[in-house]
MARVEX-408604 format. One record per residue (C-alpha): residue number from 1; residue in three letters; z negated, y, x negated. Coordinates in Angstrom, 2 decimals. Example, Ala and Ser with C-alpha at 12.3 -4.5 7.8 and 13.67 -1.06 7.14 Angstrom:
2
NODE resi resn       z       y       x
NODE    1  ALA   -7.80   -4.50  -12.30
NODE    2  SER   -7.14   -1.06  -13.67
//
This chain:
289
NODE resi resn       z       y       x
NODE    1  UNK -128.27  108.02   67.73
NODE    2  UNK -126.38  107.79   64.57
NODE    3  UNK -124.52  104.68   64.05
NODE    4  UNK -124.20  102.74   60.91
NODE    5  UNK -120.58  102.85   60.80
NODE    6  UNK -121.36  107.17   61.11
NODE    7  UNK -123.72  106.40   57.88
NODE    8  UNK -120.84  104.82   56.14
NODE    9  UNK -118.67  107.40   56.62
NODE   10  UNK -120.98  109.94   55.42
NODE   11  UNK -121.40  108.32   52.33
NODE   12  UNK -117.75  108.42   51.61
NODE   13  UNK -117.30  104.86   49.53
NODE   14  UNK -113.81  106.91   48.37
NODE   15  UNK -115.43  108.74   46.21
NODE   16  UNK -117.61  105.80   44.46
NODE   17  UNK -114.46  105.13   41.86
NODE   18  UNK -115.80  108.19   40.32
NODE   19  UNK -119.39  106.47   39.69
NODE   20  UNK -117.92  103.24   38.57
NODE   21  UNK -115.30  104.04   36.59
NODE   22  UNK -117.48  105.76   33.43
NODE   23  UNK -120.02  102.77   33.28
NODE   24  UNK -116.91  100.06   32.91
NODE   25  UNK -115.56  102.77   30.00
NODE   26  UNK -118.98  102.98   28.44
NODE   27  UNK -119.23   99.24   28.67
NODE   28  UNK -115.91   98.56   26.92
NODE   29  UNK -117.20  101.32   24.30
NODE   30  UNK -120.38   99.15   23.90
NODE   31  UNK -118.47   95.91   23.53
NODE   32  UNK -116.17   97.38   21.18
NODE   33  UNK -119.22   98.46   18.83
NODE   34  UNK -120.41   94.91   19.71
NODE   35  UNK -123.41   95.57   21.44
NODE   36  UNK -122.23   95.24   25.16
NODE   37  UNK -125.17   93.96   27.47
NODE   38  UNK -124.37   93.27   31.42
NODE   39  UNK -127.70   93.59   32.58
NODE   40  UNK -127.90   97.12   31.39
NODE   41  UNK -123.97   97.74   32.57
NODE   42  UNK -125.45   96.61   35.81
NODE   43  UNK -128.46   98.82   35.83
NODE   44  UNK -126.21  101.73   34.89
NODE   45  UNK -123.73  101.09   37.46
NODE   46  UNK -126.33  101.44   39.97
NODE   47  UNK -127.64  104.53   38.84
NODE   48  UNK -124.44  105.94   39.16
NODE   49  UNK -123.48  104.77   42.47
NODE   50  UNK -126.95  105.87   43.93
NODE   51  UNK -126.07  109.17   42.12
NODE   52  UNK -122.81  109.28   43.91
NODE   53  UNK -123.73  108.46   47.33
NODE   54  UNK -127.02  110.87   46.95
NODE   55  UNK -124.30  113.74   46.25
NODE   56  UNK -122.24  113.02   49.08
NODE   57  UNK -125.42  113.20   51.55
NODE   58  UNK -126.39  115.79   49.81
NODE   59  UNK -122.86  117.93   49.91
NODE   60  UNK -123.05  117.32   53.81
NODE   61  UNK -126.19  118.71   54.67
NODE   62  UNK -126.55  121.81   52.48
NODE   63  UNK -122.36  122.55   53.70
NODE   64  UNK -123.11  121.50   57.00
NODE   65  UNK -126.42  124.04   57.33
NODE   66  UNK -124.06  126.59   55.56
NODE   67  UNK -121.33  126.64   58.10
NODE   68  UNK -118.89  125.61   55.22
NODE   69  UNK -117.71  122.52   57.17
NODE   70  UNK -117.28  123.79   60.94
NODE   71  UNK -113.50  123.63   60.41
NODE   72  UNK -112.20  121.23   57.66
NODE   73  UNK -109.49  118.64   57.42
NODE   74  UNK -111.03  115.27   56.09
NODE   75  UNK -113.26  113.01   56.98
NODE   76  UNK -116.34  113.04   59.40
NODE   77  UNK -119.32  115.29   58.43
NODE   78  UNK -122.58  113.89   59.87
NODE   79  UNK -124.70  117.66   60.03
NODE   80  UNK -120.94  119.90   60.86
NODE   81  UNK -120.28  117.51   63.90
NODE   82  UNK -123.77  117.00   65.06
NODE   83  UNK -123.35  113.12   64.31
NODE   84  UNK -126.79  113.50   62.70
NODE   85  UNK -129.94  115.50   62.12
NODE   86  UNK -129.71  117.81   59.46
NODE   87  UNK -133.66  116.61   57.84
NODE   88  UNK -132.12  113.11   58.33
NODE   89  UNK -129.19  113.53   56.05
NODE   90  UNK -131.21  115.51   53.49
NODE   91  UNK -133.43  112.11   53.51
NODE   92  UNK -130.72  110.05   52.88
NODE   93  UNK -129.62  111.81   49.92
NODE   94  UNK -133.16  112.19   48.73
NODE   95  UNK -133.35  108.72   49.33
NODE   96  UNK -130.52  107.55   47.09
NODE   97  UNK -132.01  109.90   44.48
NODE   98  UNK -134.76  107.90   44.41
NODE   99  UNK -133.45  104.63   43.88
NODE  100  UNK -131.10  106.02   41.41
NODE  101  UNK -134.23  107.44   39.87
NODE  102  UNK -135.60  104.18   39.89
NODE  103  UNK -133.18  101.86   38.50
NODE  104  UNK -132.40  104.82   35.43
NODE  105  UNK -136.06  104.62   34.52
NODE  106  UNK -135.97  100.56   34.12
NODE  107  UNK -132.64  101.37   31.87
NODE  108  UNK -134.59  103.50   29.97
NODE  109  UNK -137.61  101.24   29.27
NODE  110  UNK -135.04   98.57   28.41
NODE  111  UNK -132.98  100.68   26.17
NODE  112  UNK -136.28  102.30   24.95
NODE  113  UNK -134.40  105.86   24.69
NODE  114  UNK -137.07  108.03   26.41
NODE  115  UNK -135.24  111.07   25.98
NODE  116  UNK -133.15  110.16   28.35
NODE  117  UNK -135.44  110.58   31.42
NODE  118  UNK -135.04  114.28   30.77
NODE  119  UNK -131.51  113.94   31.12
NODE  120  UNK -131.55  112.00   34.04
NODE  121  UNK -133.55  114.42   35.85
NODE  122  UNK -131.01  117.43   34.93
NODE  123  UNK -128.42  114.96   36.47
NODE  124  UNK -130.69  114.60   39.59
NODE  125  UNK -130.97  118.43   39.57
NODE  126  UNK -127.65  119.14   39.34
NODE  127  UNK -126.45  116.85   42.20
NODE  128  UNK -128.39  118.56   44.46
NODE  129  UNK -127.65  121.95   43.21
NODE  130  UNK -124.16  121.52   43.08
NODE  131  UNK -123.70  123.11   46.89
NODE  132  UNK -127.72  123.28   47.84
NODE  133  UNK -130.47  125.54   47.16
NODE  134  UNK -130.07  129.76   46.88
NODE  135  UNK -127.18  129.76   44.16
NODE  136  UNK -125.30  126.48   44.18
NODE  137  UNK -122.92  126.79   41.33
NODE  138  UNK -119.93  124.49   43.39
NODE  139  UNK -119.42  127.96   45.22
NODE  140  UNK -119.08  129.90   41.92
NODE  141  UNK -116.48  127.87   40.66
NODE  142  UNK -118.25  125.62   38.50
NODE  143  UNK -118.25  122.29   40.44
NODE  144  UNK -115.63  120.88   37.69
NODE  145  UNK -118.34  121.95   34.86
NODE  146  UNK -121.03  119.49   36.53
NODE  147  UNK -118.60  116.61   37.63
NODE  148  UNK -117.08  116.76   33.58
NODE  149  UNK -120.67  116.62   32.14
NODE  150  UNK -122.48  114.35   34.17
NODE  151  UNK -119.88  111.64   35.62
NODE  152  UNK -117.73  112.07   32.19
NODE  153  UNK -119.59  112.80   29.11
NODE  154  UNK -123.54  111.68   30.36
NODE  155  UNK -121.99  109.02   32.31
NODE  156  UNK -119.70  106.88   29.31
NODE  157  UNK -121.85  108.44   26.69
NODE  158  UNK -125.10  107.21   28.32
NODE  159  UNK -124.22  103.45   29.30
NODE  160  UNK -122.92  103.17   25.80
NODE  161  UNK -126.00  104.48   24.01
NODE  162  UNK -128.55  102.50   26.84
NODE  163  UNK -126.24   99.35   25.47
NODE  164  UNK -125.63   99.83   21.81
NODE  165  UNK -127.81  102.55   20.59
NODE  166  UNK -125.30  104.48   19.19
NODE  167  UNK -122.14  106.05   19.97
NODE  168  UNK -118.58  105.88   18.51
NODE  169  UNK -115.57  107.84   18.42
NODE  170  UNK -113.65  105.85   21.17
NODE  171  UNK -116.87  106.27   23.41
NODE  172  UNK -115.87  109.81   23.35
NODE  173  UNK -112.28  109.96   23.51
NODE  174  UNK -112.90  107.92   27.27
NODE  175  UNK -115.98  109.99   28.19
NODE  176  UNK -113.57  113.14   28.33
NODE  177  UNK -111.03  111.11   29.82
NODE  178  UNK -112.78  110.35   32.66
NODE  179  UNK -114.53  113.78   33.07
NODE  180  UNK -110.69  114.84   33.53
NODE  181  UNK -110.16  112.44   36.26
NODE  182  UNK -113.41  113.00   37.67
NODE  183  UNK -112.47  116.81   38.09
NODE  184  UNK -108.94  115.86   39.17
NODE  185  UNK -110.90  113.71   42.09
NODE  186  UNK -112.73  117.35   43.19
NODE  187  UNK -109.96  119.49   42.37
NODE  188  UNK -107.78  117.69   45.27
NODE  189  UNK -110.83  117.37   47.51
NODE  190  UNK -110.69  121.03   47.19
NODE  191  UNK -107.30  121.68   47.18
NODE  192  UNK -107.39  120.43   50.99
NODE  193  UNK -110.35  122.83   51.92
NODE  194  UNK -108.68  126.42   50.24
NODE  195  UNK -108.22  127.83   53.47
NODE  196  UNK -111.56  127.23   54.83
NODE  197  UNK -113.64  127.46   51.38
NODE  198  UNK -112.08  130.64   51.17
NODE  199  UNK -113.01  131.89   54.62
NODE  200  UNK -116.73  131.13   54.16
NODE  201  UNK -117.13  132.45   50.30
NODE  202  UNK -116.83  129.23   48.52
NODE  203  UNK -115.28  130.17   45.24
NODE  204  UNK -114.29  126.68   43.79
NODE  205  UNK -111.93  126.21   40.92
NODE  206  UNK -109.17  125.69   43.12
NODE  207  UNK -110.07  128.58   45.43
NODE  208  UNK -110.11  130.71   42.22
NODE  209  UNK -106.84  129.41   40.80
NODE  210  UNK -105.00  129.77   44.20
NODE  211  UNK -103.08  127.12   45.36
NODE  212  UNK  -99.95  127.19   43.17
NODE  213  UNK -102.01  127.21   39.48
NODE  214  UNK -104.78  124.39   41.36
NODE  215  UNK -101.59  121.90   42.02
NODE  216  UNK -100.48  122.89   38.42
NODE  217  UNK -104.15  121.28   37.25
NODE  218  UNK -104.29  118.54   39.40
NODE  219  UNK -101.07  117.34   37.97
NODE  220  UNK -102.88  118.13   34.19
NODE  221  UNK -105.85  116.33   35.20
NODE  222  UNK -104.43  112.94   36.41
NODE  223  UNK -102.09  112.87   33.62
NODE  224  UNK -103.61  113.58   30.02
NODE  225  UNK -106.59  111.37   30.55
NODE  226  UNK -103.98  108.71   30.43
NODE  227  UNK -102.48  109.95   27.38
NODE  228  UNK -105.66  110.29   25.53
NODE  229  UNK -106.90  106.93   26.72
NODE  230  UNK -104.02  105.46   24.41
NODE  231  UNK -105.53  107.44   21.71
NODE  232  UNK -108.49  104.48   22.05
NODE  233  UNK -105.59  102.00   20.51
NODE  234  UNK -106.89  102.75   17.19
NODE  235  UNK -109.99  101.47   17.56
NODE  236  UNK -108.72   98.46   19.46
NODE  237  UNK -105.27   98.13   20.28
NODE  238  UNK -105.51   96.51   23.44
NODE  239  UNK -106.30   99.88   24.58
NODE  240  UNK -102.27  100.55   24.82
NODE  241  UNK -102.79   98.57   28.20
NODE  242  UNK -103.80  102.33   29.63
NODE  243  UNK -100.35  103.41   29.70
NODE  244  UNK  -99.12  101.25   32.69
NODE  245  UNK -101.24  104.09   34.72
NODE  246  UNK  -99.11  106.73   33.69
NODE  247  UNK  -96.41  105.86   36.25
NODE  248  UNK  -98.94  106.15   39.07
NODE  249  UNK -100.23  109.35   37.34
NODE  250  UNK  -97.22  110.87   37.59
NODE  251  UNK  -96.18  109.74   41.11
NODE  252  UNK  -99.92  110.99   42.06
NODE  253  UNK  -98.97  114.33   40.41
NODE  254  UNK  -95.32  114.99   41.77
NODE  255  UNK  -96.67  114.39   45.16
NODE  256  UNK  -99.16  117.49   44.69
NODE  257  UNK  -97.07  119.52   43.41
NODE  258  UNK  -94.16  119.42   45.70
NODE  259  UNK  -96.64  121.05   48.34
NODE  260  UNK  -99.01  117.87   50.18
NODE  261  UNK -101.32  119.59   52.12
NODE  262  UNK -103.86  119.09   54.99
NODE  263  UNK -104.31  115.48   56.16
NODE  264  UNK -101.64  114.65   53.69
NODE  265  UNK -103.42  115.51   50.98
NODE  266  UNK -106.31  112.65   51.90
NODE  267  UNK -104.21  109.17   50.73
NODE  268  UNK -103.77  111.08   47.22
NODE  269  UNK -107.53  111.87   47.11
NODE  270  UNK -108.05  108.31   47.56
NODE  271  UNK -104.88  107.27   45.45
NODE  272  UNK -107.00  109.46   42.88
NODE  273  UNK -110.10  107.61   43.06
NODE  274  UNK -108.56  104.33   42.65
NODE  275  UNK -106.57  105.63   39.66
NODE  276  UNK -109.45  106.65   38.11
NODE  277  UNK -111.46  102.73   38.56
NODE  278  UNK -107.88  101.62   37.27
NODE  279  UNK -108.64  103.82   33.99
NODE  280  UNK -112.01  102.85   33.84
NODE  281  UNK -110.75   98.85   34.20
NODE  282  UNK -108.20   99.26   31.72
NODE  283  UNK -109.99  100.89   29.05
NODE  284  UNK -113.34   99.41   29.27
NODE  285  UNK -111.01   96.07   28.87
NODE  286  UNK -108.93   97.10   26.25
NODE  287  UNK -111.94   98.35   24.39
NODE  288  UNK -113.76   95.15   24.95
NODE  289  UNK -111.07   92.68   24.19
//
């Protein structure tokens, strides 16, 4: 029987930085045009983190049935190790698609922006397309593509709009900011799994790029969205506070590309994720101050 600790695991709470980090942006955004409202920022936040965890069941069962995770260095799988039934991991994510589902469509009859159910499903659609179904476009090198849009731009953009009902320049500048760290999160989850991605025809980014030009990104990825998060000083200039990440941007970056691989690769794919809720802290702050 699979254990609730197992379930845990599967859902890989590591990665959840990347969910939270674009609604605490979007909320600063909202602030700063003076319309911030909690209850939505809370609303969104879930949506996001059901998103998140509904991707994470989801990346496990359609990799697991695909052989793609028989030999990896990470953490557990549930359907590669047998921990769990396949059907039962593909509920779980459909599961957390459904609440996320759920608590988008009361943000949406708050915010009265209807459009955005449409939206919302392509978000749905592309979560579980990213490595499931006939063609899933993670294993033709466009993982980065999805993970930019939809936990950068749809992410910031759309707790902004569900808060102020319209969208400013700063909104934008940290919606691509964290679509960069978002991708630098997948680009060193990747990194780890070259070898093996390779092996079994998954073409990511960093598969693509080979291993030399993929550390060369990584380092691009952590770094300028801390750069262009200063850029948000002109519309408030506590904003500036961004740049005390750029020391642990760096060290993050140096430590790829001086060769961390395998198992050592796993503390900077956390360090990653906690860099990026740092950004999201910082500038959603700065922004609201």
């Amino acid at each position: 029987m699979t254990s609730t600790q197992d379930w845990v695991a599967g859902a890989r709470l590591r990665t959840l930085p990347a969910a939270a980090a674009p609604v605490l942006v979007g909320t600063g955004a909202a602030a700063e045009l003076g319309s911030a409202h909690l209850g939505r920022a809370a609303l969104a936040l879930g949506v996001a983190l059901a998103l998140q965890v509904g991707v994470n069941y989801a990346n496990d069962y359609s990799d697991g049935i695909r052989g793609t995770d028989l030999e990896r260095v990470g953490p557990m799988r549930l359907t590669a190790s047998g921990a769990a039934e396949p059907k039962a991991v593909r509920n779980a994510a459909f599961a957390a698609f459904g609440v996320a589902a759920l608590l988008g469509l009361w943000l949406v009859a708050l915010s009265g922006a209807w459009w955005l159910l449409a939206v919302g499903v392509l978000a749905i659609v592309a979560a579980w397309t990213y490595t499931g179904g006939k063609t899933p476009y993670g294993y033709l090198g466009l993982g980065e593509v999805g993970v930019f849009v939809f936990f950068g731009l749809v992410a910031v953009l759309g707790t902004t709009y569900t808060q102020a009902g319209e969208l400013s320049w700063a909104a934008w500048v940290g919606a691509v900011a964290v679509g960069l760290l978002a991708c630098a999160l997948l680009m060193v989850n990747n990194l780890r799994d070259v070898p093996t991605d390779a092996l079994v025809g998954k073409r990511t980014v960093a598969v693509r790029l080979g291993e030399h030009r993929a550390r060369r990104a990584y380092a691009a990825l952590v770094i300028v969205p801390v750069l262009l998060g200063t850029v948000c000083a002109f519309a408030n200039p506590w904003a500036i506070i961004v740049l005390v990440l750029l020391a642990p941007a760096i060290v993050l970056a140096v430590a790829v590309l001086v060769g961390a691989r395998g198992r050592a690769l796993i503390p900077i794919l956390a360090g990653t994720g906690m860099l990026e809720l740092a950004f999201g802290v910082l500038l959603g702050m700065g922004l609201a101050l």
